[in-house]
Phi, psi and omega in degrees: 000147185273148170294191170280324181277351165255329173283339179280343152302316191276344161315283215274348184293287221320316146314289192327297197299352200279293203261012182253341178267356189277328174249008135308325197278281186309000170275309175287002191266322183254347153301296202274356185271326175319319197272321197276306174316289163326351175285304209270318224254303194293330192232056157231133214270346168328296205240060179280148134009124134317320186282346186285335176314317205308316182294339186281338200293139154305116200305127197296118218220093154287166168252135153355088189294158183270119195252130178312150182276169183282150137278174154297310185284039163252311156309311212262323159293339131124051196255000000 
């Protein structure tokens, strides 16, 4: 049979561990309800960009201006 001062020891690790994963759960519990806010706020379509619009439009196709062609009598002066 155990004494009164080792069952009251072991009583109280039991309690300790008891009450350490009990406030390790509720630490995570209130990390993660934080981290879905920060989630919600990061990916919400609220405060999206203006500038970001720019990018949805279809690309715009200018034309090419026609640049004089070389002549040979420019190769040849040795320019």
């Amino acid at each position: 049979m155990m004494r009164k001062s080792t069952f009251g020891a072991v009583l109280a690790f039991l309690f300790a561990a008891a009450g350490a994963l009990t406030a390790a759960a509720i630490y995570l519990y209130r990390r993660e309800k934080e981290l879905d806010e920060y989630e919600r706020l990061l990916f919400n379509d609220e405060y999206e960009d203006e500038d970001d619009d720019d990018f949805d439009e279809d690309p715009v196709y200018e034309p090419i201006q026609d640049e004089p062609a070389k002549s040979d009598d420019a190769d040849d002066a040795g320019l």
